[in-house]
C-alpha positions as CSV (number, residue, x, y, z in Angstrom):
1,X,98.6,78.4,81.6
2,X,100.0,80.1,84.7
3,X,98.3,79.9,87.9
4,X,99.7,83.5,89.1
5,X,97.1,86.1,89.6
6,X,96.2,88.3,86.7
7,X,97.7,91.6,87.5
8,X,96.9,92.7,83.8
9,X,98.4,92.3,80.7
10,X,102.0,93.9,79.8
11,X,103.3,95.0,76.7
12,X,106.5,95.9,75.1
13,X,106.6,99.7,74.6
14,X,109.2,100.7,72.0
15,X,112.3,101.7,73.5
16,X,111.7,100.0,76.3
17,X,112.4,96.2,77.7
18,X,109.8,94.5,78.7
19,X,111.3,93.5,82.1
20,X,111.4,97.3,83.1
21,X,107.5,97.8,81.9
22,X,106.7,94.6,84.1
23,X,108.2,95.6,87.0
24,X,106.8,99.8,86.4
25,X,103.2,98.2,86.1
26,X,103.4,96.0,89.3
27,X,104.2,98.8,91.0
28,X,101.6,101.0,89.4
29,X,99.0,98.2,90.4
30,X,100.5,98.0,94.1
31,X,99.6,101.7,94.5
32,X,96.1,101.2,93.0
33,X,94.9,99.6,96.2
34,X,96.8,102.1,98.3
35,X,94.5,103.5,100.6
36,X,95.1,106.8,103.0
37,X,92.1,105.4,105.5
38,X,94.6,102.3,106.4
39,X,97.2,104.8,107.3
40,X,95.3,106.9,109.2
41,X,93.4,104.1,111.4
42,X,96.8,102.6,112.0
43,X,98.2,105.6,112.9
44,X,95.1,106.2,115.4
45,X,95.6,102.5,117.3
46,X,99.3,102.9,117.6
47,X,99.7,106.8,118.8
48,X,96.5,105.6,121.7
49,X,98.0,102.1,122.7
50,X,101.6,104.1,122.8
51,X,100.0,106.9,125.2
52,X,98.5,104.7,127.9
53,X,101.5,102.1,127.9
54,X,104.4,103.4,127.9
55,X,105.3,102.9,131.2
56,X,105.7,99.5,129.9
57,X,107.9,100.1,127.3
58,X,110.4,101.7,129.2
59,X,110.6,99.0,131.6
60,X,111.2,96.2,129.1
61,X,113.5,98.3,127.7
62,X,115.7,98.9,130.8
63,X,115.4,95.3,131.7
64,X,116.6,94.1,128.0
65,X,119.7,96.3,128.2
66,X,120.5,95.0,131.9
67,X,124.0,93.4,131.3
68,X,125.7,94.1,134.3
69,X,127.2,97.6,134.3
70,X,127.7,99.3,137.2
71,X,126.4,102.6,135.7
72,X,122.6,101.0,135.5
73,X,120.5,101.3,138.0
74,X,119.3,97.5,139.7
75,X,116.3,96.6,139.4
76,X,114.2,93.2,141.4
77,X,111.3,93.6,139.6
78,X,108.4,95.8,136.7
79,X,106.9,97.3,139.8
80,X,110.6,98.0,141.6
81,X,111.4,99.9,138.5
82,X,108.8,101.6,138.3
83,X,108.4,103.0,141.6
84,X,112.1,103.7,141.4
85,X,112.0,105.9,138.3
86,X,108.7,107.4,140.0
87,X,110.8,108.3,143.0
88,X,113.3,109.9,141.6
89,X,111.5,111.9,138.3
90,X,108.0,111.7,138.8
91,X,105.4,110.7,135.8
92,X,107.8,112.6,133.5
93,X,110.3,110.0,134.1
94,X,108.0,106.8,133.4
95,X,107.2,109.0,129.8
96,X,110.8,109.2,129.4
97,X,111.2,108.8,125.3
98,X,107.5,109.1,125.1
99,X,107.5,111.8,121.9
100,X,109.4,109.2,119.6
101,X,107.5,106.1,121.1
102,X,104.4,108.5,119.9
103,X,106.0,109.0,116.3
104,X,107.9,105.5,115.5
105,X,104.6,103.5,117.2
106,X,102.3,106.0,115.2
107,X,104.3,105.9,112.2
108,X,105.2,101.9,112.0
109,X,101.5,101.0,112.7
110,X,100.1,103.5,110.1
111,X,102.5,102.6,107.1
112,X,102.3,98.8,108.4
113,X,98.8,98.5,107.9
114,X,99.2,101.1,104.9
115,X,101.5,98.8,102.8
116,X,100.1,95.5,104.3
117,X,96.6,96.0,103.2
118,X,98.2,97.6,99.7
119,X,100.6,94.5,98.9
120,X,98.0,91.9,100.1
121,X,95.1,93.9,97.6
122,X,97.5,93.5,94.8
123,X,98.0,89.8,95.8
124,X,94.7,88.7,95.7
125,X,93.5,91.2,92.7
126,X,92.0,88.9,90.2
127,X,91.2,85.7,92.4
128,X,88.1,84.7,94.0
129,X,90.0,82.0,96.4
130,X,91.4,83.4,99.9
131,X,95.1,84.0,100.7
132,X,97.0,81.6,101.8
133,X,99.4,81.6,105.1
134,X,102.0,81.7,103.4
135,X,101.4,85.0,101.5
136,X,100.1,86.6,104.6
137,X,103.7,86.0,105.7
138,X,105.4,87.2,102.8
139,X,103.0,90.4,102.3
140,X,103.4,91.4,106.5
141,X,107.1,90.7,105.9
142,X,107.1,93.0,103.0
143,X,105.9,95.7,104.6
144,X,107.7,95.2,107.6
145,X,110.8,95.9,105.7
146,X,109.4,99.4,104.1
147,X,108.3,100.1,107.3
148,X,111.3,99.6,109.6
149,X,113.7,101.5,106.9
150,X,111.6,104.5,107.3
151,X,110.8,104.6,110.9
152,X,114.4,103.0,112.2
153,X,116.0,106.3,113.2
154,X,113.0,107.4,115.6
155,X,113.1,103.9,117.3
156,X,117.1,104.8,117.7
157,X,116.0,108.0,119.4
158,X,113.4,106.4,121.5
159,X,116.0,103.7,123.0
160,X,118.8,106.7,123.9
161,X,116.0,108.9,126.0
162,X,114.7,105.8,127.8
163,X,118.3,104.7,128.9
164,X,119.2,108.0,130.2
165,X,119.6,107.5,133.9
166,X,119.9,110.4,135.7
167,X,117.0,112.3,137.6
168,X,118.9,116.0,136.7
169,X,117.9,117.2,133.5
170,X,121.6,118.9,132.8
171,X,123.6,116.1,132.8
172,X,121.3,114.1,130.6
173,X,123.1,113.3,127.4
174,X,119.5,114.5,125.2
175,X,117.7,116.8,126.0
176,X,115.0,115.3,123.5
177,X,113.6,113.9,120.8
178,X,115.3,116.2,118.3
179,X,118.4,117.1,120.2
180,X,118.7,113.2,120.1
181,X,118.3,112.8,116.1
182,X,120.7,116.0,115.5
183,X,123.4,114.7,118.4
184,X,123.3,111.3,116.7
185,X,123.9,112.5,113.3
186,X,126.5,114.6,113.9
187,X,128.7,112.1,116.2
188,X,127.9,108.7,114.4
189,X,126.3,109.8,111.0
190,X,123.2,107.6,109.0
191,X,125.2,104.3,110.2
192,X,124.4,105.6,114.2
193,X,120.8,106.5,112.9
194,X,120.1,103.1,111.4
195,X,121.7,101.1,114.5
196,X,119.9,97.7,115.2
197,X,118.5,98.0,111.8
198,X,119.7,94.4,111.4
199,X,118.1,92.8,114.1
200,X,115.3,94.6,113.2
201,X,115.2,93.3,109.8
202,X,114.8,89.7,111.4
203,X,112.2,91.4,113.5
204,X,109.6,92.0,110.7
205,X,109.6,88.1,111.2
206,X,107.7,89.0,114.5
207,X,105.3,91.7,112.6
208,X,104.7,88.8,109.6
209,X,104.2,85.9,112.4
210,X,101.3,88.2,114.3
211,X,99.9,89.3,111.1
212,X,99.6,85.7,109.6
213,X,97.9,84.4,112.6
214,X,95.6,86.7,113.1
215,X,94.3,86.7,109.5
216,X,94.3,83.1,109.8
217,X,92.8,83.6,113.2
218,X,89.9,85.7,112.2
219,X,89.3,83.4,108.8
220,X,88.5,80.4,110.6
221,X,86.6,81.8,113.3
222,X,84.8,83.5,110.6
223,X,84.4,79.7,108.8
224,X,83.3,78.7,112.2
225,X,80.5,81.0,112.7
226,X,79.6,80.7,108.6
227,X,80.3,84.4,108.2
228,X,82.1,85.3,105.7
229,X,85.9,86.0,106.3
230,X,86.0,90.0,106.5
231,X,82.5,90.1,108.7
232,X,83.1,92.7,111.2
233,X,83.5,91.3,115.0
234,X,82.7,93.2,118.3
235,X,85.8,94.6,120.6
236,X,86.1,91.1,122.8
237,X,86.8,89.4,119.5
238,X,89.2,91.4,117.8
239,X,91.0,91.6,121.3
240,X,91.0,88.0,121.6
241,X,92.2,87.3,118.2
242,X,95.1,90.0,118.7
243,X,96.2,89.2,121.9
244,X,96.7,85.0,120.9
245,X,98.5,86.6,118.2
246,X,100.6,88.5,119.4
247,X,101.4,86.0,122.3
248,X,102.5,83.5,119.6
249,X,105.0,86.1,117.6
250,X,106.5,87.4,120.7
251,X,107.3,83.6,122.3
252,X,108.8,83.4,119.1
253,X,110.9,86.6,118.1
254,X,111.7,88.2,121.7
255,X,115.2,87.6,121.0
256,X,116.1,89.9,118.6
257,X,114.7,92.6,120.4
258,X,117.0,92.2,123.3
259,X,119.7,92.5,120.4
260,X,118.6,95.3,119.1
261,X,118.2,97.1,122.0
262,X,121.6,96.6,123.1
263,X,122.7,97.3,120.0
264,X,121.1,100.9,119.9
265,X,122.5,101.5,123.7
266,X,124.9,104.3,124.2
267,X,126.7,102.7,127.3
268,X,128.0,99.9,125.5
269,X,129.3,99.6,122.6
270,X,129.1,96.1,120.2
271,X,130.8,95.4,117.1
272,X,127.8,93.8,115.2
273,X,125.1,92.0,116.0
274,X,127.5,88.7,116.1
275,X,129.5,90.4,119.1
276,X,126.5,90.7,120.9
277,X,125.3,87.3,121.0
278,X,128.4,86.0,121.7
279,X,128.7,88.2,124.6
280,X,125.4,88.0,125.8
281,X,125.5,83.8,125.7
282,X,128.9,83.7,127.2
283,X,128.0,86.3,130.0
284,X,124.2,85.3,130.6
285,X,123.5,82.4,129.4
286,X,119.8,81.7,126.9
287,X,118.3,83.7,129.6
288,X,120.3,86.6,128.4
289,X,118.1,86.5,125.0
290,X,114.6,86.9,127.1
291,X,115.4,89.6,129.2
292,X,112.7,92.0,129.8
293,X,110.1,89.2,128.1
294,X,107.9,89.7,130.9
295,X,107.1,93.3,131.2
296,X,107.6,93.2,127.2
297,X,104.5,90.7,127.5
298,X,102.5,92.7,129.8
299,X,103.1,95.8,127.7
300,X,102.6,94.7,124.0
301,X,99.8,92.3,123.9
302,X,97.1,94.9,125.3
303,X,98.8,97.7,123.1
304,X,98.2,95.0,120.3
305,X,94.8,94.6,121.5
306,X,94.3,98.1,121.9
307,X,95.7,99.1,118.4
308,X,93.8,96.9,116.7
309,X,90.3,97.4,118.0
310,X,90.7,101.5,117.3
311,X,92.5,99.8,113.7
312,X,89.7,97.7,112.9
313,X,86.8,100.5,113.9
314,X,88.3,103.7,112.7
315,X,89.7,101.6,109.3
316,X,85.7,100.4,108.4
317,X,84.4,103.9,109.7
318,X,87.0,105.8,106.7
319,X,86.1,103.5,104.3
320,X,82.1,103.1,105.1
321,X,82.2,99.5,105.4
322,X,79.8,97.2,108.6
């Protein structure tokens, strides 16, 4: 008898192989526990926590991407950068890149929690125990993946208008958000589009990490206080149990976001993501690899925070649970 979950019963239809009615029914069940409410909650914590940090963002991102070119401006410091893009553009230079951060932040956290909560449904469907770690991993990872292949060309975009320099607005290379996707196209086709896509693949590690320990997080404190493990917290919990989350993946991951980033950078130019860790250990040493880790830290745990209180409110609000 197999100990597998019962995902329901499959049989042969004629004319057709068993194997191809298998895998036609697991994905019939998968989109059973589909539901819109996930997407829209995510959706909801990532477009707010994008809006009133992404100051932030830009900063890490500039820092990540500082390898020594004379064409960057130098920086000593997050609040040296930012009152040096402040100087010279105003507030509409610290929201440089701010309509794609907007889409790609709204859009990963919508379909992330969309196909998380769908895969993890169809995982548990049948059982009465809890998941394990292990498949919180593997269903986070999963939907990293369909997540990142659908959202990788706005992150491209976002990266180009946050590394344009200069304060005059006609000798910037984008003029935005559009311009960007239709300029990138046409010079460096779908391969230019999907740039970092790599890296990024090895960063759904960072989205499965967070998401693992902050179901595991939640469970046990949940055990602790002998709720049961999907009993609603107030705000100070759920923000506590993201942002020790969070803290974990990114002391673990932060690596491969300074890869990507470079990687998606229009001053330099990389052969793969081999030629830029080669380059970036020879040139800068391990230090190279956490560039930008600070402001990156200060930025992303309370936009984690913040994305998953509105998450974990609006999500129970749609779907009518306490």
């Amino acid at each position: 008898m197999s100990s597998a979950p019962n995902h329901g019963n499959v049989t042969e239809t004629a004319g057709l192989p068993s194997k191809h009615v298998s895998i036609g029914g697991h994905v019939q069940q998968v989109f059973s526990h589909v539901k819109i409410e996930n997407l829209v909650a995510g959706l909801s914590g990532g477009v707010v926590s994008t809006m009133v940090l992404h100051p932030l963002d830009l900063v890490k991102i500039r820092f990540a991407v500082s390898d020594g070119l004379e064409l960057r401006p130098k920086y000593s410091g997050i609040m040296h950068c930012m009152r040096s893009v402040w100087h010279q553009e105003g507030l509409r230079g610290l929201y440089q890149g701010v309509t794609p951060n907007i889409w790609g932040a709204g859009a990963s956290w919508g379909l992330y929690f969309f196909f998380y909560n769908a895969i993890k449904g169809y995982t548990k469907e049948g059982r009465q125990e809890e998941l394990s770690p292990a498949e919180h991993l593997v269903s986070a990872a999963e939907a990293g993946i369909l997540t990142l292949t659908i959202t990788n060309p706005i992150w491209v975009t976002k990266t180009r208008l946050v590394l344009q320099y200069s304060a005059d607005p006609t000798s910037k290379q984008y003029r935005g958000m559009v311009d960007a996707l239709v300029k990138i196209y046409r010079h460096e086709g779908i391969p230019g589009l999907y740039r970092g896509y790599v890296p990024g693949l090895f960063g759904t590690s960072h989205g499965a990490l967070q998401f693992m320990a902050y179901e595991e997080l939640k469970r046990d404190y949940n055990k602790y206080r002998r709720a049961s493990s999907d009993a609603k917290l107030n705000p100070l919990e759920y923000i506590t149990m993201a942002a020790l989350s969070k803290i974990f993946a990114v002391a673990t991951t932060y690596p491969y976001q300074v890869v990507r980033a470079r990687l998606q950078d229009q001053h330099n130019r990389y052969s793969g993501v081999g030629d830029v860790v080669r380059r970036t250990w020879r040139n800068e040493g391990v230090m190279g690899f956490y560039k930008g880790i600070i402001p990156n830290l200060i930025r992303v745990t309370p936009a984690c925070c913040i994305t998953f209180v509105v998450y974990e409110n609006v999500s129970r609000y749609l779907l009518g649970t306490k």
